[in-house]
N, C-alpha and C positions, 0 to 999 in steps of 0.2 A: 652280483648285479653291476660292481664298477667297472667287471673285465667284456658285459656285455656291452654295457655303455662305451667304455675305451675302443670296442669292436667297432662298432657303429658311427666312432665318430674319427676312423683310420681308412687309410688308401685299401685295406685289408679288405674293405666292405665293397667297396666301387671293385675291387677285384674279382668278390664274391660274387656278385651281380653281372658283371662281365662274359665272367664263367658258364653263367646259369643263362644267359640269354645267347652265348655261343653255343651251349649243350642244347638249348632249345632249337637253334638253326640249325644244326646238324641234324640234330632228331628230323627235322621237317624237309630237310635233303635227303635225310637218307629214305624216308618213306617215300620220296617224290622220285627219286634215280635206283635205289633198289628197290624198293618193290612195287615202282611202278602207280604209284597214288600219284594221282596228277592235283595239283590244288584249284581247287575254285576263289571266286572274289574275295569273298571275306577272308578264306586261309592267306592270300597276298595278303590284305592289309592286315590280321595279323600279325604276319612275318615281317611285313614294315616298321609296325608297332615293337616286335622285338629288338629288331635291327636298333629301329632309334633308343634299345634303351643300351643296347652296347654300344653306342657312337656317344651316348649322352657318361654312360659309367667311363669308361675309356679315359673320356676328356678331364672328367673330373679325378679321374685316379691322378692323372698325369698334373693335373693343374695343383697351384700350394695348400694345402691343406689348412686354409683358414675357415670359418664360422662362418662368412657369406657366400665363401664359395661352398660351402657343404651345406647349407642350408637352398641356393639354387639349384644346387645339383641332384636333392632330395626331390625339390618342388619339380624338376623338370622329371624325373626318372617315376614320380609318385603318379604324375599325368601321362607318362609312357605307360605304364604297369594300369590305368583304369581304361586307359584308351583298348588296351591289349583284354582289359574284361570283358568292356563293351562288345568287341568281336566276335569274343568268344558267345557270351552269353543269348549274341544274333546268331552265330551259325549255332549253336546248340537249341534254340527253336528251330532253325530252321530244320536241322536236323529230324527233332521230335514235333511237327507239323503242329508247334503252337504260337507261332510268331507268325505277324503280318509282315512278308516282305519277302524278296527272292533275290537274284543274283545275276548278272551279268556275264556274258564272255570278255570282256574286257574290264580292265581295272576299274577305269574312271576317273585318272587323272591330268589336271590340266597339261596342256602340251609344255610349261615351263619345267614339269617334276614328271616327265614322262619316265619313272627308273623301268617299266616293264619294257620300254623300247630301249635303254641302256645299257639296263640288267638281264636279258628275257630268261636267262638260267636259274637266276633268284625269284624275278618278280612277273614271270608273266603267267597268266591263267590260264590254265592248260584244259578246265574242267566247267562244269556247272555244278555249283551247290544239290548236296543232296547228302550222303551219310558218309561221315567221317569213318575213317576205319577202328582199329580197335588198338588199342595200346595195351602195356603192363593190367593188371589183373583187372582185364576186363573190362574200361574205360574206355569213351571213343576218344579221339583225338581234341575232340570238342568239351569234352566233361576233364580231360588232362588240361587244355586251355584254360579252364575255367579255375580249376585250381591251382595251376599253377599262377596265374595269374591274381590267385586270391591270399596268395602265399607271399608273392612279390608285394601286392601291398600291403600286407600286415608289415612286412620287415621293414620295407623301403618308409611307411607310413612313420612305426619304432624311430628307424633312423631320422628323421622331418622331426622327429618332437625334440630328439636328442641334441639335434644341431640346434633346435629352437631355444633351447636352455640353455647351450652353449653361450649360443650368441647375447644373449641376454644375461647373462652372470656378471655379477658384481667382483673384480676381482678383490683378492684376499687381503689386507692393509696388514702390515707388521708394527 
């Protein structure tokens, strides 16, 4: 349990998360330039969502490895990873026609954060919402969102308690 905890509370972890949110944007390039899956609104944002949570682990890998910074850098990557559910868990109604709401040809971002006119290879909508396609056994891309992102916050959540005990620990008097 100490080497889990020690995990959790090292550059090891912001690595680990790093990894996983560039393996996720790869995943979602490669569907979108090889095979041809154009993304709709909600696949951009979120791919933004993931983006921001490698610009958020990155920072913090790189930044000192103290108690407030690891405990920010949980609280900000724990609101990347729910933001990144919520996405999912909209285009996965929308998907299975049980959710109120639909989707746009354009992003919908103000003209100060315009990344799809910045980005347009990353971030621009190429599609309309309708069915994600299918991944590993048998999952659409939407129901892989969903767990993947259910998975990000259990760990990331783990990590948020770890640093919260950190931070609050009495140290040891001799």
């Amino acid at each position: 349990m100490h080497s889990i905890f020690s995990f959790l509370s090292s550059r090891g972890h912001w690595l680990l998360l790093a990894s996983v949110s560039l393996v996720m944007l790869l995943v979602a390039l490669y569907y979108q330039y090889s095979l041809g899956e154009e993304p709709c609104q909600v696949c951009i944002q979120a791919r933004l969502w993931v983006v921001a949570l490698l610009l958020v682990s990155i920072c913090a890998a790189c930044l000192p490895n103290q108690p407030g910074i690891r405990l920010g850098g949980n609280v900000l990557a724990l609101f990347c990873a729910g933001a990144l559910g919520e996405r999912a868990w909209f285009l996965y109604q929308l998907e299975n026609g049980i959710g109120n709401g639909s989707c746009e040809f354009q992003l919908g971002m103000p003209d100060w954060f315009a990344v799809d006119q910045w980005f347009p290879a990353l971030f621009e909508v190429r599609n309309l919402c309708s069915f994600t396609p299918d991944m590993l056994f048998g999952f659409s891309m939407a129901e892989g969102l969903l767990l993947s992102s259910g998975l990000l916050t259990a760990v990331i959540g783990c990590a948020l308690a770890v640093s919260q005990m950190t931070l609050h620990a009495v140290p040891k008097t001799n």
